[in-house]
C-alpha positions in Angstrom: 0.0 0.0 0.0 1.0 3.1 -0.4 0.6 5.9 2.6 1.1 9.7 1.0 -0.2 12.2 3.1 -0.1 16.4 2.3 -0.3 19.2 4.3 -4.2 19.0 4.1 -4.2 15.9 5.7 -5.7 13.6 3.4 -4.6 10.4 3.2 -4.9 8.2 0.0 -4.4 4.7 -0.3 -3.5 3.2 -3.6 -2.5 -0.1 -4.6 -3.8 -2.1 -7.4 -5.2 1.1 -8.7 -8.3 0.8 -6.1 -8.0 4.3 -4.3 -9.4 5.1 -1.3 -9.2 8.8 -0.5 -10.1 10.3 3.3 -10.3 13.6 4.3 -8.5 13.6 7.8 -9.5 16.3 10.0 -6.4 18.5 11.1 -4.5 17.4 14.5 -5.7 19.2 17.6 -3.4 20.5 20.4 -4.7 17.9 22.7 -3.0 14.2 21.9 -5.5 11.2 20.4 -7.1 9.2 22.8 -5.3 5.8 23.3 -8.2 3.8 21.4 -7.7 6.5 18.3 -4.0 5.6 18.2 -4.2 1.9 18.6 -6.6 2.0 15.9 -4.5 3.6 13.8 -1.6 0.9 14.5 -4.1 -1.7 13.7 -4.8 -0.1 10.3 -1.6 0.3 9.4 -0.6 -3.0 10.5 -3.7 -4.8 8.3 -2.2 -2.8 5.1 1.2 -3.5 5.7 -0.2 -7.2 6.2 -2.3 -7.2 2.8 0.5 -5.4 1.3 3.3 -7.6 2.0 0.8 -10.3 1.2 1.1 -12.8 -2.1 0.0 -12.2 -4.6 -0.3 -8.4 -2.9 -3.7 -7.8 -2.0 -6.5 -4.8 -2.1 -8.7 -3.6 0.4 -11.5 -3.5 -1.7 -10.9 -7.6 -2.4 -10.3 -8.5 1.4 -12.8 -10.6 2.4 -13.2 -12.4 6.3 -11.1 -15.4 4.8 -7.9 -13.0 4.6 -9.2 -11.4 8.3 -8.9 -14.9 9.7 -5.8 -15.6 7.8 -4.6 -12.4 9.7 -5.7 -13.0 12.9 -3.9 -16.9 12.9 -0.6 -15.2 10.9 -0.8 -13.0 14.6 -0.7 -15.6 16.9 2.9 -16.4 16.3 3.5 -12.8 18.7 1.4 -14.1 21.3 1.8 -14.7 24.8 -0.7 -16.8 26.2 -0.8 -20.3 27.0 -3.7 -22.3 25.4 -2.9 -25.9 26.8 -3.8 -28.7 24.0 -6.5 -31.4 25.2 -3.4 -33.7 25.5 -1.4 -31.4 27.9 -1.7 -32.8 31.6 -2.4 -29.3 32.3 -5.2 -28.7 30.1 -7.9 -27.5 32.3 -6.0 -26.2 34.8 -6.5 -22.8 35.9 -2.3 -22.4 36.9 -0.3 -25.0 36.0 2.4 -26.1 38.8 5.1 -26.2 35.7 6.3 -25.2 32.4 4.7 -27.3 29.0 5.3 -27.0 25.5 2.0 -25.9 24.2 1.7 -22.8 22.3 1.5 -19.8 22.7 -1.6 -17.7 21.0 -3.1 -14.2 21.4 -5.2 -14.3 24.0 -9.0 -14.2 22.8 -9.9 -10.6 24.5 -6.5 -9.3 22.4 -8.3 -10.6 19.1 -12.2 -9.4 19.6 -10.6 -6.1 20.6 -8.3 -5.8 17.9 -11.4 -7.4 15.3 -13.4 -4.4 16.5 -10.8 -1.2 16.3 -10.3 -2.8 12.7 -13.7 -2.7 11.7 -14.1 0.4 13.2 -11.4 1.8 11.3 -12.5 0.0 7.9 -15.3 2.0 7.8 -13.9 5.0 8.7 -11.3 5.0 5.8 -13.9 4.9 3.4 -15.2 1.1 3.7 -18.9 0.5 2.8 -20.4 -1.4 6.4 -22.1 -4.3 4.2 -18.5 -5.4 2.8 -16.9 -4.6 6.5 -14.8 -8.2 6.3 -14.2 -7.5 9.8 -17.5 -8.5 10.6 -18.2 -11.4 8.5 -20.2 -14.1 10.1 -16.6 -16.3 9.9 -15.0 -14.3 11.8 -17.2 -13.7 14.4 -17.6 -17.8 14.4 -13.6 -18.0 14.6 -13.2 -15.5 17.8 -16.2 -17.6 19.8 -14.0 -20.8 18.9 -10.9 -19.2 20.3 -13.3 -18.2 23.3 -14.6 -21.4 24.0 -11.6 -23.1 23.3 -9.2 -21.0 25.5 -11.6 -20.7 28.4 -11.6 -24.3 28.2 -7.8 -24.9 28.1 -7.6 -22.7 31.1 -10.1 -24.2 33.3 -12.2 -21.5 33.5 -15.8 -20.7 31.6 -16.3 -17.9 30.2 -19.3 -15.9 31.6 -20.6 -13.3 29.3 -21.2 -10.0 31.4 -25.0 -9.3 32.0 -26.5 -5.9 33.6 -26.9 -6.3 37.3 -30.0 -5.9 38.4 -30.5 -2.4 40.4 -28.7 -3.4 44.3 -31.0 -3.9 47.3 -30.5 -2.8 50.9 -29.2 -6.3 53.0 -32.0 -7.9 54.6 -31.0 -7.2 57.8 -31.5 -3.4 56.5 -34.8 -4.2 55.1 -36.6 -5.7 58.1 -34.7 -2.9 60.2 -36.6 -0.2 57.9 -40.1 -2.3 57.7 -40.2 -2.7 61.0 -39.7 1.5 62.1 -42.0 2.4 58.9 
């Protein structure tokens, strides 16, 4: 890919003779926020991925396929331990000793990553219905690294629901029933 920017801020991205061009509004005296900047690392991390890909690929012919491929091509940087089901630790919350299974990005690193990506896809001119960030596969392949490294670990994963509204003790309630 290439990355030309001018002094109006616009960047273009070429390559393959598919241009993208987005109007970047001008830097402010106040720094990005962390999310803005990681974002932009991601980005620029997924061109330089489809860029140095063979045969080179565009954005405009990524599909969740070449996400996937992306997401498993990152793994080889992670650091956590997913125990195999033949690992005598495999289940176990801390293992009492070092094994040789893998090491992977750890699930919350991926849906995190999957999200700033898609995010930024459609921020740099992306249409949302051909976002292959969030193809159906790729949502299928980060609940099978979910399930699979909650598993290895030992411990289920428990998706976060709303709590419902907190109530006094009931030592605090029959205090206040009573006196009412």
């Amino acid at each position: 890919m290439d990355f030309s920017s001018s002094s109006s801020h616009n960047i273009i991205i070429n390559h393959n003779n598919n241009t993208i061009n987005h109007q970047q509004p001008a830097p402010t005296s106040s720094s990005s926020s962390r999310y803005e900047n990681q974002k932009r690392r991601d980005w620029k991390t997924f061109g330089q991925y489809l860029n140095n890909h063979r045969p080179p690929l565009a954005l405009s012919r990524c599909s969740g396929a070449h996400v996937l491929e992306f997401l498993r091509y990152l793994d080889q940087f992670g650091k956590t331990k997913v125990h195999t089901a033949i690992c005598p630790f495999y289940g176990l919350p801390n293992p009492p000793a070092p094994c040789p299974c893998p090491l992977r990005q750890a699930w919350g690193s991926l849906d995190a990553l999957v999200g700033r990506l898609r995010a930024a896809f459609e921020e740099n001119g992306g249409k949302p219905e051909a976002n292959p960030f969030g193809a159906r596969a790729v949502r299928l392949y980060l609940r099978e690294v979910r399930d699979l490294q909650s598993k290895a670990r030992g411990i289920s994963y428990e998706k976060k629901r709303k709590r419902p509204p907190a109530q006094l003790p009931l030592t605090q309630q029959t205090t206040h029933g009573a006196s009412s």
